[in-house]
C-alpha positions in Angstrom: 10.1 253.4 83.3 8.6 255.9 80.9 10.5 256.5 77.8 10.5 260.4 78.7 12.2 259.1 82.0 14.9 257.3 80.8 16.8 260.4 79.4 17.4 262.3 82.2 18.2 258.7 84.7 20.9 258.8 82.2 22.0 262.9 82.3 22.0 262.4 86.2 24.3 259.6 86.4 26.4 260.7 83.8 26.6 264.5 86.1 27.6 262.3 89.0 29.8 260.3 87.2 31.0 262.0 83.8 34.3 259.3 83.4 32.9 255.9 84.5 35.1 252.9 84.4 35.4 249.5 85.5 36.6 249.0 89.2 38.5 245.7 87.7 42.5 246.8 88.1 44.2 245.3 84.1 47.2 247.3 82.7 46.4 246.0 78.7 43.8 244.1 76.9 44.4 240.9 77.7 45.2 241.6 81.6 41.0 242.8 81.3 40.4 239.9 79.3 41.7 237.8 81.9 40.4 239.4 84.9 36.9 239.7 83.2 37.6 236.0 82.9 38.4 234.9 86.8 35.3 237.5 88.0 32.7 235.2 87.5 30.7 234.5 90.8 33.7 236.7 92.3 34.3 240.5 93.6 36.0 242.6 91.8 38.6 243.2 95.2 38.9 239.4 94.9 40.0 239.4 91.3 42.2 242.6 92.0 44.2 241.1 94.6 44.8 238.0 92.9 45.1 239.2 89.2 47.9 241.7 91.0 50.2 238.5 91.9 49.1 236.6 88.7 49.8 239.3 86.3 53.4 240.5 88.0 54.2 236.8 86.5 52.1 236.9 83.5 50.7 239.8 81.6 50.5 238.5 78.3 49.5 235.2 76.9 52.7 234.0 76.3 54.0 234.4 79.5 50.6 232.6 80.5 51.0 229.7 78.9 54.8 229.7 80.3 53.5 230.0 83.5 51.2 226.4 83.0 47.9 225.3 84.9 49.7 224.9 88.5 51.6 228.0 88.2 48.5 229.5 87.0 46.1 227.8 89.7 48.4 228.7 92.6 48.3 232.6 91.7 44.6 232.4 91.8 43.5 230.0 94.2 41.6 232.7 96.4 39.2 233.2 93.7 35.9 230.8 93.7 35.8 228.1 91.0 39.7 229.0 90.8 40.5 225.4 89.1 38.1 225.7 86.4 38.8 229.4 85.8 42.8 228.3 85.6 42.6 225.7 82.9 40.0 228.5 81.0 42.8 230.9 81.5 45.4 228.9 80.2 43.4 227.2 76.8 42.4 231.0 76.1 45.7 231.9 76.3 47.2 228.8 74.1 44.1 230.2 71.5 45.1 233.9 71.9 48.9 232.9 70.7 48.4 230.0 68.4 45.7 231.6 66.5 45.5 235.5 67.1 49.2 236.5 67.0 49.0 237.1 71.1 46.9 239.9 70.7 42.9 240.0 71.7 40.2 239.5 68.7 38.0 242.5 68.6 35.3 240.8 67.5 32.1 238.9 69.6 32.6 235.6 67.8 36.3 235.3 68.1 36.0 236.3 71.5 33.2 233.8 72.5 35.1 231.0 71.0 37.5 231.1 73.7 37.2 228.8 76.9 35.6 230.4 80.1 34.5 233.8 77.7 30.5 234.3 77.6 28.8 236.8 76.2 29.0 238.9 79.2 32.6 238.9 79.3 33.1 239.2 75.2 30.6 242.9 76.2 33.1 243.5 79.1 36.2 243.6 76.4 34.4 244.9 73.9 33.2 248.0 75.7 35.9 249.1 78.2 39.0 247.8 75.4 37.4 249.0 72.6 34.5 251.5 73.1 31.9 249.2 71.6 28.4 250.2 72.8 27.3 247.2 74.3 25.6 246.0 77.3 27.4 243.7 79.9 24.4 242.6 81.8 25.6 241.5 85.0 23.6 240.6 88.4 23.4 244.3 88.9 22.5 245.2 85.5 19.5 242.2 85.6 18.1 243.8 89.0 17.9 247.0 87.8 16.4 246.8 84.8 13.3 245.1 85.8 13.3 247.3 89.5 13.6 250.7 87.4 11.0 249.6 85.0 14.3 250.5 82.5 14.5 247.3 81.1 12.4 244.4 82.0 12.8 240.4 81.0 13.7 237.2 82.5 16.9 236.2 80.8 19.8 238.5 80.8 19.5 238.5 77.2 16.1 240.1 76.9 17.4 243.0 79.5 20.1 243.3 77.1 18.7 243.6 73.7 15.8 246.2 75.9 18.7 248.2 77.2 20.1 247.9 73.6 16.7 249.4 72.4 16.0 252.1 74.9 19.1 253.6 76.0 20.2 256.5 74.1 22.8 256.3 71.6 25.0 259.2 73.7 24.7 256.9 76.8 25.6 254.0 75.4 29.3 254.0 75.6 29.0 254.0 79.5 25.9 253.1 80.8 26.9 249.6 81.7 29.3 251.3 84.1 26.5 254.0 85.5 24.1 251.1 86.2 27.1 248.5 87.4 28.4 250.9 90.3 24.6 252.7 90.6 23.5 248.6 91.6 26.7 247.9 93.6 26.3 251.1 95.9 22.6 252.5 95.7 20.3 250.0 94.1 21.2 247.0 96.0 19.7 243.4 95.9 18.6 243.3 99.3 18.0 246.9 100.1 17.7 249.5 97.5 18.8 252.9 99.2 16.3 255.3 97.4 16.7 257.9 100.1 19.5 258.7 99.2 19.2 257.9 95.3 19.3 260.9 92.6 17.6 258.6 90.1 14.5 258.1 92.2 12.3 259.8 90.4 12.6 258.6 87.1 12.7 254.6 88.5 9.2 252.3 88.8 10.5 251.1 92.4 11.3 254.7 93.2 8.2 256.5 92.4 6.3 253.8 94.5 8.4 253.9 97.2 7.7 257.8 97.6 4.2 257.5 96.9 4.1 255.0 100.1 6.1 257.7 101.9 3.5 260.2 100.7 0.6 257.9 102.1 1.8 257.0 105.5 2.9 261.1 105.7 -0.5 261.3 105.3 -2.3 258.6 107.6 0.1 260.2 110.5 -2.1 263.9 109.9 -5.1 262.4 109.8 -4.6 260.5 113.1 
C-alpha cells in the first residue's frame, strides 16, 4: 500500500465506524483481562457466553481464586484449550492479588509476566482499558497487513512494529479495532469481499482485483 493510501483507508473506516470497540462482552478491567485471556484459538461469541456464567461467579480476582481450578474449569469448559486456559486464569489471578493489590498492572512487562498473557493480549488491555496506542495483531490483523500491502512481514511482530510505523498517530487509538472487525466481516481469510469493500481502492489485493475486473470487461468487448 502506498503511504499516500494509507490515510484515507484509515478516514473511511473511521466514517463507517467513528466509536470502534471490541466485540468481547467484560464489565471492568480485569473481566477484559480475563476474557482476552480464554479467546485464544476461540470466538469471541464463545468467550461471551461462557465469560457471562464465569464472571456472574467471579468478576474480580479474588473472587477467582475463591472460585479454584474446578470451579473455574467447569464455567469455561465450552471454550477450546479450556483446561490450560483455567489454571492460566487462576495463577494470574493469585498474581493479580498477591502482588498488584487485585487491580490490573498498566504496564507491558507486568502484564506479560502473568500466566497465559502474550503480547497480544498485554496490547488487547493496554488499548481498549487504557487507550494505549498499540497494535493487537491478531489472525485478522496478520492477513491484512500483508493482503492490503499496509503492513507486510512474516511474524506478527514485524506487522506490528510496520503498523506501529505507518499508521497515523490520529488512528492509532482504534485501528486495531477498524482492521479486527474490517478482517472478520469484509476481508476474510478465505474470501475477501472486495465488492462490496469501501477500502478497495487504497488496498494492493484490491486495486488488482479491479484491474482483473477491468481486463476481462474488456476481453468480453473485444469478443
Amino acid at each position: 500500500m502506498k503511504t499516500a493510501d494509507i490515510r484515507p483507508f484509515f478516514e473511511t473506516l473511521r466514517a463507517a465506524n467513528p466509536q470502534p470497540t471490541t466485540e468481547l462482552e467484560f464489565t471492568n478491567v480485569f473481566e477484559l483481562l480475563a476474557a482476552v485471556l480464554l479467546s485464544a484459538q476461540a470466538t469471541d461469541v464463545s468467550v461471551n457466553k461462557a465469560g457471562k456464567r464465569l464472571f456472574a461467579r467471579a468478576n474480580t480476582p479474588q473472587k477467582m481464586v475463591a472460585l479454584g481450578l474446578e470451579g473455574i474449569t467447569e464455567h469455561i469448559r465450552t471454550i477450546g484449550l479450556y483446561r490450560n486456559k483455567a489454571k492460566n486464569l487462576l495463577e494470574t489471578s493469585r498474581i493479580l492479588v498477591e502482588q498488584h493489590g487485585g487491580q490490573v498492572p498498566r504496564t507491558r512487562e507486568a502484564l506479560e509476566a502473568l500466566p497465559g498473557v502474550g503480547r497480544k493480549t498485554a496490547n488487547v488491555v493496554l488499548n481498549v482499558a487504557f487507550g494505549e496506542p498499540t497494535m493487537a495483531v491478531d489472525t485478522h490483523i496478520f492477513r491484512i497487513g500483508n493482503r492490503t500491502g499496509l503492513a507486510t512481514g512474516k511474524t506478527p511482530l514485524a506487522v506490528e512494529l510496520k503498523l506501529l510505523a505507518r499508521v497515523p498517530a490520529e488512528f492509532m487509538v482504534d485501528a486495531h479495532h477498524w482492521l479486527i472487525l474490517h478482517g472478520r466481516y469484509v476481508c476474510q481469510a478465505r474470501r475477501p469481499q472486495c465488492e462490496q469493500c469501501a477500502v478497495v481502492r487504497y488496498c494492493d489485493y484490491g486495486k488488482a482485483w479491479e484491474r482483473s475486473l477491468a481486463g476481462a470487461a474488456g476481453m468480453q468487448t473485444a469478443v
